[in-house]
C-alpha positions as semicolon CSV with decimal commas, in nm:
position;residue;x (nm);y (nm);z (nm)
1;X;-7,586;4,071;2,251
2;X;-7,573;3,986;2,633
3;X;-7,290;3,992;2,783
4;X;-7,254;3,665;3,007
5;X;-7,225;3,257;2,890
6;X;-7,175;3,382;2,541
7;X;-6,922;3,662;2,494
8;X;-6,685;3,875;2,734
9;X;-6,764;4,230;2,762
10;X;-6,454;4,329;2,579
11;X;-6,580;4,143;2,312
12;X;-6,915;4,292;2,283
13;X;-6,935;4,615;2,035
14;X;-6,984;4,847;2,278
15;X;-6,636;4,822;2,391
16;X;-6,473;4,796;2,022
17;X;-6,448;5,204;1,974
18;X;-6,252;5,176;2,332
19;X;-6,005;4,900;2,261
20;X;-5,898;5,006;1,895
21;X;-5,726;5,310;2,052
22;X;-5,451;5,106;2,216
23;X;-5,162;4,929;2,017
24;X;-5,153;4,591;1,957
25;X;-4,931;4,458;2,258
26;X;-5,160;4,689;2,461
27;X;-5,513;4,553;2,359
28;X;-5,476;4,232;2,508
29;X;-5,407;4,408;2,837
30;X;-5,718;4,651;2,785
31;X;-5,950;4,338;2,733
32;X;-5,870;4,199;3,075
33;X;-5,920;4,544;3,246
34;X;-6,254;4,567;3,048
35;X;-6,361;4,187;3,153
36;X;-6,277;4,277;3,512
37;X;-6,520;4,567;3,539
38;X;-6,824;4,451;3,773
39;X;-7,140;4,567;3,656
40;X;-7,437;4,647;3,801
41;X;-7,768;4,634;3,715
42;X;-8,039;4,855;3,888
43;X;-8,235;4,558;4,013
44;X;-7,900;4,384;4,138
45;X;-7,834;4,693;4,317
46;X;-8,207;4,782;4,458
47;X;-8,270;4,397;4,560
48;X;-7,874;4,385;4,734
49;X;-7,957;4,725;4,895
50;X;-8,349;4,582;5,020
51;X;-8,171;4,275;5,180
52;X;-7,943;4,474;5,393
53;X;-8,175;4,725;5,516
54;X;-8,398;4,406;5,601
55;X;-8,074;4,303;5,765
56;X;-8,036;4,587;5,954
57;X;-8,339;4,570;6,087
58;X;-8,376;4,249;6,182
59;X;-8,067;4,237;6,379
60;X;-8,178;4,538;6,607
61;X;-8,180;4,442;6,995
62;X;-8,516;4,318;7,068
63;X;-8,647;4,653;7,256
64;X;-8,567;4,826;6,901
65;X;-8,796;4,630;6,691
66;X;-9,084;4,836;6,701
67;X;-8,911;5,185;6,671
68;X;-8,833;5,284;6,320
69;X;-8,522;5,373;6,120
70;X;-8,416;5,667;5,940
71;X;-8,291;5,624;5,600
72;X;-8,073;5,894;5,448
73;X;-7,893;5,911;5,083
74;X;-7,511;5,994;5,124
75;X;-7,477;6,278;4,992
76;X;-7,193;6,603;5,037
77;X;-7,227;6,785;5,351
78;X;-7,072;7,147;5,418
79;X;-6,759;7,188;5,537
80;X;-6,539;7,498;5,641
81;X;-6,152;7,580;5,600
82;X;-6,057;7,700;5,961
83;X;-5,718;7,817;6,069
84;X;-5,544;7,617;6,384
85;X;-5,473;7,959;6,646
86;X;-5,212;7,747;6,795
87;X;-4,981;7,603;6,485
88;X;-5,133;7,828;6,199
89;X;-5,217;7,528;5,939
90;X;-5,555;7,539;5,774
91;X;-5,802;7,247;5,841
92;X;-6,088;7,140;5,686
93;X;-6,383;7,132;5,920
94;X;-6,730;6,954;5,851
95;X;-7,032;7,132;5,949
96;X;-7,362;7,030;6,160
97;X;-7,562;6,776;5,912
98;X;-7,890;6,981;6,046
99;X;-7,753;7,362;5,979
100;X;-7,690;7,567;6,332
101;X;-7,773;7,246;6,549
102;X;-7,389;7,217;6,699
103;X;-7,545;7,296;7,005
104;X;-7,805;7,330;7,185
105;X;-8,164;7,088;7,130
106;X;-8,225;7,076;6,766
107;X;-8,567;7,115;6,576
108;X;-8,718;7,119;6,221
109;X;-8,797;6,975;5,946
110;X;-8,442;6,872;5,850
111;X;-8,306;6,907;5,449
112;X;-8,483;6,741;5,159
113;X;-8,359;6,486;5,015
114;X;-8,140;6,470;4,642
115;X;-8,417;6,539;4,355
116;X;-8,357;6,343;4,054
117;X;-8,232;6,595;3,756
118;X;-8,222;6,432;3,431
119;X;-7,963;6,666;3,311
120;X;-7,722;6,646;3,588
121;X;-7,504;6,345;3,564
122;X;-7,319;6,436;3,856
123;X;-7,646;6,356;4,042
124;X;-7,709;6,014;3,944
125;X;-7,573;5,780;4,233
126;X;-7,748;6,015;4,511
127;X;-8,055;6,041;4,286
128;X;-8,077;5,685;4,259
129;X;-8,059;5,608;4,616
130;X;-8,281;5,857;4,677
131;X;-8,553;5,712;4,484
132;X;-8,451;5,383;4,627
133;X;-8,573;5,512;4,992
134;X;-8,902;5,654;4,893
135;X;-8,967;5,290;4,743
136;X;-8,823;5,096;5,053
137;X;-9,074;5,362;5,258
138;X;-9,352;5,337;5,109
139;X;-9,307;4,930;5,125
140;X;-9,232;4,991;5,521
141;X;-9,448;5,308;5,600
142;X;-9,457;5,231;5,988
143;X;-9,066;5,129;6,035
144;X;-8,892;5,329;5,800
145;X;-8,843;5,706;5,801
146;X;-8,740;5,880;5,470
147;X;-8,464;6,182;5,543
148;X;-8,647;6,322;5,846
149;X;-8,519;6,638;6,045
150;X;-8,452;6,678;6,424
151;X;-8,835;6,695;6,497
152;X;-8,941;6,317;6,300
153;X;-8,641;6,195;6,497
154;X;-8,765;6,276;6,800
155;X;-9,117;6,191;6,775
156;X;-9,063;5,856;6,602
157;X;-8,821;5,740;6,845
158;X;-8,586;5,628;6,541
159;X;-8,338;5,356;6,670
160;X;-8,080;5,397;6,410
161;X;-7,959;5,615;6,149
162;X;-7,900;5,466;5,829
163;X;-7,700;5,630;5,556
164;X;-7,765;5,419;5,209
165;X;-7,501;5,446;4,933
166;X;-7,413;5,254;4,639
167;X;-7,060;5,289;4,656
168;X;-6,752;5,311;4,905
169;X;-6,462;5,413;4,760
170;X;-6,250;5,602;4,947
171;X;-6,479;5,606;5,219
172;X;-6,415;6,008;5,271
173;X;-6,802;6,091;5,179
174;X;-6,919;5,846;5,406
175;X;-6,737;5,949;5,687
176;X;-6,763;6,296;5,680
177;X;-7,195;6,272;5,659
178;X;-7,117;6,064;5,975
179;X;-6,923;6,354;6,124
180;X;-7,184;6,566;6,027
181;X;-7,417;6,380;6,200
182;X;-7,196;6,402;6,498
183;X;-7,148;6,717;6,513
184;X;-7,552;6,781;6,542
185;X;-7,559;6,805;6,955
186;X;-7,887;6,658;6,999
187;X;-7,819;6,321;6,827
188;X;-7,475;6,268;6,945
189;X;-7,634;6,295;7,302
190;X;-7,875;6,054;7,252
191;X;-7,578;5,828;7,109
192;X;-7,418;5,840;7,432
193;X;-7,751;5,752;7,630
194;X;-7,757;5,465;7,381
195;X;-8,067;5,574;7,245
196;X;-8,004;5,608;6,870
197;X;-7,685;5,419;6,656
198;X;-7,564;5,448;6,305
199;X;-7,524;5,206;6,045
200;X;-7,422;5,249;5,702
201;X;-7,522;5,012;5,385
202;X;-7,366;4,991;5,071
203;X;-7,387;4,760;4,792
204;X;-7,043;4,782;4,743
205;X;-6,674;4,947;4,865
206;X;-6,327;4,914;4,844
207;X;-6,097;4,734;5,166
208;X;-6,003;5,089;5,278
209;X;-6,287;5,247;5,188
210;X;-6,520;5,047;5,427
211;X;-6,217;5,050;5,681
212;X;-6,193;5,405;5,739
213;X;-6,581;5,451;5,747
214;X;-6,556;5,157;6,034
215;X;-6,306;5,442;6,187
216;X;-6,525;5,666;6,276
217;X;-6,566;5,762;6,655
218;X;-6,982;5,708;6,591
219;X;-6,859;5,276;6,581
220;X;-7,105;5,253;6,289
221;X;-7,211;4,914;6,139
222;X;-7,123;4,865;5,817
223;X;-7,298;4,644;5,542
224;X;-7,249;4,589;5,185
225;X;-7,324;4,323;4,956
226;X;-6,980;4,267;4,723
227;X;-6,665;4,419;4,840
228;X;-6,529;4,608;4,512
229;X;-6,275;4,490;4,282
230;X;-6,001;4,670;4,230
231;X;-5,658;4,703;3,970
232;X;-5,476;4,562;4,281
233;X;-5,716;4,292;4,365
234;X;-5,795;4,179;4,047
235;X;-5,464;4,141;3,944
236;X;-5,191;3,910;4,032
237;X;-4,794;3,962;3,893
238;X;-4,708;4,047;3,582
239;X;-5,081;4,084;3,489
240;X;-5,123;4,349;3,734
241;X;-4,799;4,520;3,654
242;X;-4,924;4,576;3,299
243;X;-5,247;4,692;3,376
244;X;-5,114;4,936;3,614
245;X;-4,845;5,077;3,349
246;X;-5,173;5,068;3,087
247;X;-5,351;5,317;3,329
248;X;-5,046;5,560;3,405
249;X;-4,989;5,556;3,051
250;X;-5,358;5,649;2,927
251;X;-5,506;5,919;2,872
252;X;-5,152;6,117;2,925
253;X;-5,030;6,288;3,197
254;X;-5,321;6,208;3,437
255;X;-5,324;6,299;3,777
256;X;-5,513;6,018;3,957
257;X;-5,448;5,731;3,707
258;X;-5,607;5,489;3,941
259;X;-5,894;5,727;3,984
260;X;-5,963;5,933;4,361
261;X;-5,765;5,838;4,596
262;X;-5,607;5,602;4,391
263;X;-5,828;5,294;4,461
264;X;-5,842;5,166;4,137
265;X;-6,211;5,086;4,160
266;X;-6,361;4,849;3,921
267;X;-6,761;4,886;3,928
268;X;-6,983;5,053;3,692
269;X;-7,379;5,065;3,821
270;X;-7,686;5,165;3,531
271;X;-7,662;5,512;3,690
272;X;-7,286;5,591;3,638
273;X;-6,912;5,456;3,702
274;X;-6,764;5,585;4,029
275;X;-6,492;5,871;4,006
276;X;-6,263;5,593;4,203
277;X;-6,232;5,430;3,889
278;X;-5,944;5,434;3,673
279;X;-5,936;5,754;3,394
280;X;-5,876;5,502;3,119
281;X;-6,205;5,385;3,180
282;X;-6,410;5,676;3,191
283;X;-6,188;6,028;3,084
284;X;-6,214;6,188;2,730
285;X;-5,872;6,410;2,808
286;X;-5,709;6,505;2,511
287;X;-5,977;6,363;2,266
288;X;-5,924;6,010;2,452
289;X;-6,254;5,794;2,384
290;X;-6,354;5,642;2,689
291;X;-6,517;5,285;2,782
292;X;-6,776;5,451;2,996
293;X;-6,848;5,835;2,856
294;X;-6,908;6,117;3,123
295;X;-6,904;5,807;3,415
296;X;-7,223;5,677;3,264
297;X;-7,323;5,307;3,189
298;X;-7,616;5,372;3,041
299;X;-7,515;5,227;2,681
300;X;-7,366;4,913;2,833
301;X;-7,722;4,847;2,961
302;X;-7,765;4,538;2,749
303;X;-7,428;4,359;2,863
304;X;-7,472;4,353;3,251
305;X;-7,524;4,017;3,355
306;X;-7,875;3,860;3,359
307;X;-7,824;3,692;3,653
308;X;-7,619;3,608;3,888
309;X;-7,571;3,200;3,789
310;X;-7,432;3,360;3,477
311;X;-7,182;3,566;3,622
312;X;-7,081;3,300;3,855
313;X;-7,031;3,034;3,570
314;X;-6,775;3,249;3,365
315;X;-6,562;3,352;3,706
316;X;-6,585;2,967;3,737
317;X;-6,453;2,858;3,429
318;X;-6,215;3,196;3,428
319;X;-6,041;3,104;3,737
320;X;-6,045;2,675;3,797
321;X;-6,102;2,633;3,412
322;X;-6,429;2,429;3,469
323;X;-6,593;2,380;3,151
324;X;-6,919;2,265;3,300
325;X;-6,930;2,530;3,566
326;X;-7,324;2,524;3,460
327;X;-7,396;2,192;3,555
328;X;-7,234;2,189;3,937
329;X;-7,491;2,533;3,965
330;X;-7,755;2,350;3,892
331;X;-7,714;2,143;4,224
332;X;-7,738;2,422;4,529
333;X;-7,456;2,182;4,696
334;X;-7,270;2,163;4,375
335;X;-7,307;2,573;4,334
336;X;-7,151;2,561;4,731
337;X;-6,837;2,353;4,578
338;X;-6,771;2,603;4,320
339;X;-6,780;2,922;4,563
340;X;-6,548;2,729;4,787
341;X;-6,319;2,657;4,500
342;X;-6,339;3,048;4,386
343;X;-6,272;3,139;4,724
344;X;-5,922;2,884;4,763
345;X;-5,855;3,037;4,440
346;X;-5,882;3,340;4,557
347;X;-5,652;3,286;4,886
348;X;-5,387;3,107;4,656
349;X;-5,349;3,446;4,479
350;X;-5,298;3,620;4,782
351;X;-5,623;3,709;4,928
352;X;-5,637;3,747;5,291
353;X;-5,960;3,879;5,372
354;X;-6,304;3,831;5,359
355;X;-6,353;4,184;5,120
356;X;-6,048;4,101;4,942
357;X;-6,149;3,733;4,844
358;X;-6,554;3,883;4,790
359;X;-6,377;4,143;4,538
360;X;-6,163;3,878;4,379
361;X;-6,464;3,650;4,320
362;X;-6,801;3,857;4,283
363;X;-6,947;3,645;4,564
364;X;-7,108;3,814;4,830
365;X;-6,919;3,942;5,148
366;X;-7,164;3,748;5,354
367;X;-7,065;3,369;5,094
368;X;-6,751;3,458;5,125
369;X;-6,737;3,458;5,535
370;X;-6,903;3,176;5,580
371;X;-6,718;2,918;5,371
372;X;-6,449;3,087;5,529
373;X;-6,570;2,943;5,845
374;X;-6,626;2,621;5,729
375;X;-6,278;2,582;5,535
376;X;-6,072;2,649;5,891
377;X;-6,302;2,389;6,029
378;X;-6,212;2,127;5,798
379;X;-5,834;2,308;5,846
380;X;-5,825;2,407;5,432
381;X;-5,728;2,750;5,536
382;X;-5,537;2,879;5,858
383;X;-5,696;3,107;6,066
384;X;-5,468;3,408;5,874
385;X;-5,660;3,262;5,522
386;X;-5,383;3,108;5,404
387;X;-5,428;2,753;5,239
388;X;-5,381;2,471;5,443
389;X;-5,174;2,160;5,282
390;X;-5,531;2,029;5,284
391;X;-5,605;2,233;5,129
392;X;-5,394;2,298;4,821
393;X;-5,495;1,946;4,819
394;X;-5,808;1,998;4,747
395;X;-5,780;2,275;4,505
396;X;-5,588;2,088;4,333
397;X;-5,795;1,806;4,327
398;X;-6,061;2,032;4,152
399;X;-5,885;2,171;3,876
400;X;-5,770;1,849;3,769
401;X;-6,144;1,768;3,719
402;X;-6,135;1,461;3,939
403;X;-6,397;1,620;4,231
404;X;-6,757;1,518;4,149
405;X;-6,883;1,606;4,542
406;X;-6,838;1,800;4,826
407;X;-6,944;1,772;5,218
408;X;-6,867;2,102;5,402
409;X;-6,867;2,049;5,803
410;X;-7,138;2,136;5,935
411;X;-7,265;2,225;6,343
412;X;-7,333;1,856;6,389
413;X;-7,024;1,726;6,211
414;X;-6,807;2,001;6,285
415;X;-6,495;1,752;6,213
416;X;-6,575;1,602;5,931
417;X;-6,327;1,516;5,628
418;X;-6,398;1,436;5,304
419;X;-6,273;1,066;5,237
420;X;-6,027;1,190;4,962
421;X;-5,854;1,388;5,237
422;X;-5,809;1,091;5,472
423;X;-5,477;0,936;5,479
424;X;-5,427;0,626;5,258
């Protein structure tokens, strides 16, 4: 059975084996953890990942347009344990992303690229994106370069270096293939002659995740389609306080209960479930049966949403209690009205970002800013995201079912009101 318009995922069979582990007062709890899990097909993910590199390129300065990119999968880089001569404390130090190239004018062929292994798990993100590239190359053979070495760089004049990923979590990957980059003398001179620039494009990452990868001394751009939900995102009060006891309490005695670096990440892609995920979800410690065995999603297959009306229709009737969510997404202004609702919603939780509000509702970082725009135009939020009297107002307006239409402001009525916000 699809999971979508019909049934929750925690209702589906898949997760039955999962939820009968936990006591009765508990399984209510484990249901909503379950339900908030975003999943990820592989075409959501390839088509989200093919609009931002089309992004990316598009928005180059116009004497980059006909110089190509370089597109690499994030992968580990090699790092070494050095000892400070000064204080004596050990620090971890990442290495040249082209081996011996710290100095001096770098040349070669560069590393190869992650090979898919069917048998490693532990390869199935980087794999994935991997094969990703070689597709989005072969579609754009004369602007796209797939993991080239110091010599391709050079000869095809790339403009930007583009590290591809699925998923931020804590961001630490990320930024260390950055530093590795860095570190590679050659490139980081042609940074400072403005020659070459990084970017990095994800599908999805946490808040601090995609803000400590924005930290890094290269100023990369960063991209991503949904920011990621997360135990504290999701979650509001007492819910969250019992889904955060749930995790520390199962399986025993974890470590990271909220997964690496405690982010409490909740995503699961076709290829596998991050390690920033909660334990619950994905350990088998102490004979513990998890929702997601060895990180992979491969069995839930068959309950990732169809589409993304579908998804949108049960946050929509989840969080304003619309009942014909379906029938205002059949009207592209209607659909508008909803995200705008989800995104007040979202705000009157406690949301005060654009990533937190994207993870909160599913919609897209890029929805999410822009009715963001247009709500402190018509002065329903403040610019801090906070609701406006206007609009709690209107919110509330909604969810007592009495809204049949919406007109956003636009650039030639910037100061428009809706005639139900007028005074009377």
């Amino acid at each position: 059975m699809r999971w979508g318009l019909d049934i929750n995922f925690s209702q589906s069979e898949f997760a039955q084996d999962w939820l009968a582990q936990f006591s009765g007062a508990e399984r209510p709890v484990a249901a909503q953890l379950a339900d908030a899990v975003m999943l990820v097909s592989h075409d959501a993910l390839y088509r989200g990942l093919r609009l931002l590199l089309d992004e990316t390129c598009m928005s180059r300065e116009e004497g980059d347009q006909d110089r190509p990119i370089a597109l690499f999968a994030e992968r580990a880089v090699e790092t070494r344990d050095t000892k400070d001569p000064q204080y004596g404390f050990v620090r971890r130090e990442v290495l040249p992303f082209f081996p011996g190239t710290d100095e001096g004018r770098a040349t070669g062929a560069g590393i190869p690229p992650i090979v898919v292994d069917p048998n490693d798990q532990e390869v199935g993100s980087e794999g994935a994106i991997a094969n990703f590239i070689t597709g989005y190359e072969r579609l754009h053979r004369d602007s796209v370069l797939s993991h080239p070495g110091p010599d391709a760089l050079r000869t095809g004049r790339v403009s930007h270096i583009v590290i591809v990923t699925d998923f931020i979590g804590s961001g630490k990957r990320v930024w260390e293939m950055l530093e590795a980059f860095w570190r590679v003398a050659t490139i980081r001179s042609w940074h400072s002659y403005g020659r070459v620039r990084f970017a990095v494009v994800a599908y999805s990452g946490t808040e601090d995740g995609l803000k400590h990868v924005r930290s890094h001394r290269s100023a990369p751009s960063v991209r991503v389609v949904h920011a990621c939900p997360t135990i504290f995102t999701a979650f509001v009060g007492a819910d969250r306080d019992a889904v955060e006891a749930l995790c520390r309490a199962h399986p025993r005695k974890s470590g990271y209960p909220f997964g690496f670096g405690w982010a409490g990440a909740l995503i699961a892609f076709s290829h596998g479930m991050p390690n920033n995920a909660p334990p619950i979800l994905h350990s088998d410690r102490k004979g513990w049966v998890p929702l997601f065995s060895n990180r992979s999603a491969l069995g839930a297959d068959m309950h990732f949403p169809a589409a993304n009306a579908d998804a949108l229709a049960d946050r929509a009737r989840a969080a304003l209690h619309i009942r014909t969510a379906e029938r205002f997404l059949a009207d592209p202004t209607r659909r508008r009205w909803v995200e705008t609702m989800l995104v007040l919603t979202a705000l009157k939780d406690g949301s005060r970002t654009a990533a937190s509000a994207s993870a909160r509702t599913r919609l897209s970082l890029a929805d999410v800013e822009q009715i963001l725009v247009f709500t402190r135009i018509a002065h329903w939020t403040s610019p801090r995201n906070t609701l406006t009297v206007l609009g709690q107002r209107e919110l509330r307006r909604l969810q007592l079912r009495r809204a049949r239409t919406v007109v956003l402001p636009t650039e030639d009525l910037p100061y428009y009101y809706p005639s139900q916000l007028r005074a009377r």
